[in-house]
C-alpha positions in Angstrom: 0.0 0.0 0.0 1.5 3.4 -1.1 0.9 6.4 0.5 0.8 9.9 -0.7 1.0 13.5 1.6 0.7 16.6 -0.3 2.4 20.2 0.7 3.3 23.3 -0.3 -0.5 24.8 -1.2 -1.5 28.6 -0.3 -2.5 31.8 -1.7 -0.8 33.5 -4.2 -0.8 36.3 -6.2 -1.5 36.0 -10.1 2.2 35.6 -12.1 3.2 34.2 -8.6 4.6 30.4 -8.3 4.4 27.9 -5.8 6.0 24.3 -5.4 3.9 21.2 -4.4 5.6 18.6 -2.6 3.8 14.8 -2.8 6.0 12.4 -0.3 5.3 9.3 -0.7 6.0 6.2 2.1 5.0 2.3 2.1 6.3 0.7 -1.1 9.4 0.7 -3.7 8.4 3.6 -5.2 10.7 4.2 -8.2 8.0 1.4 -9.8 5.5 3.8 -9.6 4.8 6.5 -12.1 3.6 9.7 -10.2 1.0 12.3 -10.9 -0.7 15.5 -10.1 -4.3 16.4 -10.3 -6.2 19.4 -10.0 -10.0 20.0 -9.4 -12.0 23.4 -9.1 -14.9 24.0 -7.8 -17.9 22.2 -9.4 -15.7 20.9 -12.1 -14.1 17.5 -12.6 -10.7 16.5 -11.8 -8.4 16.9 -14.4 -4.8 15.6 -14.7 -1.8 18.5 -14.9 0.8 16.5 -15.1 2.9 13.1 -14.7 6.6 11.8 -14.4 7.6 7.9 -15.4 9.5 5.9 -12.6 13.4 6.7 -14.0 11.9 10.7 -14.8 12.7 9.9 -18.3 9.7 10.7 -19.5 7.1 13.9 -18.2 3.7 15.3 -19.9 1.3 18.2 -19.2 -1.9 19.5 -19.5 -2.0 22.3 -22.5 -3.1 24.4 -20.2 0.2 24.5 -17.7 2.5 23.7 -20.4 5.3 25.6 -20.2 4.4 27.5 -16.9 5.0 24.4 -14.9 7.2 21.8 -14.0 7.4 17.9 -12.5 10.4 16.3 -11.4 11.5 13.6 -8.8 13.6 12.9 -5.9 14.0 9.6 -5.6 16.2 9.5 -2.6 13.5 11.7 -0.8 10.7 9.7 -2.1 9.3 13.0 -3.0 7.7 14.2 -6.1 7.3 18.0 -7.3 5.1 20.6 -9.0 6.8 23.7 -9.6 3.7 26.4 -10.5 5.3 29.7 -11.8 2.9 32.4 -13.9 -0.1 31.2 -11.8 -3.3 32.6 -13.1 -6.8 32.7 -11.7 -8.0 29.5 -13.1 -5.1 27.4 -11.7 -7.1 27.4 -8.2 -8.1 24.4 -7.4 -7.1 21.6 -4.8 -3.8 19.6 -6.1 -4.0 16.2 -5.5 -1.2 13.8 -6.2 -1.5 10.2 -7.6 0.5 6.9 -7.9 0.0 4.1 -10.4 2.6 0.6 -10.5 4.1 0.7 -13.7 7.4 -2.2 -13.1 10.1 -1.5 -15.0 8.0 0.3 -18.1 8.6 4.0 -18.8 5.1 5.5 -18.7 3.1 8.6 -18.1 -0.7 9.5 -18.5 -2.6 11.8 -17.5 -5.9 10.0 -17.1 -7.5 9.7 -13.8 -8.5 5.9 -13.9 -4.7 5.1 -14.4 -4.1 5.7 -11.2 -4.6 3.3 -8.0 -3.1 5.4 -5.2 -4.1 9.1 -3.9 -3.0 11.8 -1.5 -6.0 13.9 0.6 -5.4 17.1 -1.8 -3.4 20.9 -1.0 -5.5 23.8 -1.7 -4.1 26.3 -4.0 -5.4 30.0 -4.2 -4.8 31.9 -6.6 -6.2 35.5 -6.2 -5.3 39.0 -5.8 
């Protein structure tokens, strides 16, 4: 069983950034490919972004590409969302998300990939 906490959520300022920290605890993890999630209010939960086991391969939502980032620390068991030029619509709560891949290189994006979730970090963004 693989367990994900969430961190790093607040308010901030349009153009602003944040970082979100997932740590994750209870199983190899390298086998897992990570995610991050986002849903606003009365809308439905939409992936932002994913990172394969080795961090060879990453993929975004149109919407954040180029505006954020993913990476890994595998030593730390910790996965990251780096948020700079936040707008408005990037408010949401940030949920992070864990799927077995084995050895495969693999990334999506889709919310029934994934087996394993953290509770969620709200992020504000708002002036």
């Amino acid at each position: 069983q693989l367990q994900c906490v969430e961190s790093g959520g607040g308010l901030v300022q349009p153009g602003g950034s944040l970082r979100l920290s997932c740590a994750v605890s209870g199983e190899t993890w390298e086998h897992y490919t990570m995610g991050w999630f986002r849903q606003a209010p009365g809308k439905e939960r939409e992936g932002v972004s994913s990172i394969s086991r080795s961090a060879n391969f990453t993929n975004f939502a149109d919407s954040v590409q180029g505006r954020f980032t993913i990476s890994r620390d595998n030593a730390k068991n910790t996965v990251y969302l780096q948020m700079n030029s936040l707008k408005p619509e990037d408010t949401g709560i940030y949920y992070c998300a864990a799927t077995y891949t084995g050895v495969r290189e693999y990334v999506s994006l889709v919310r029934a990939s994934y087996d394993y979730w953290g509770q969620g970090t709200q992020v504000t963004v708002s002036s």
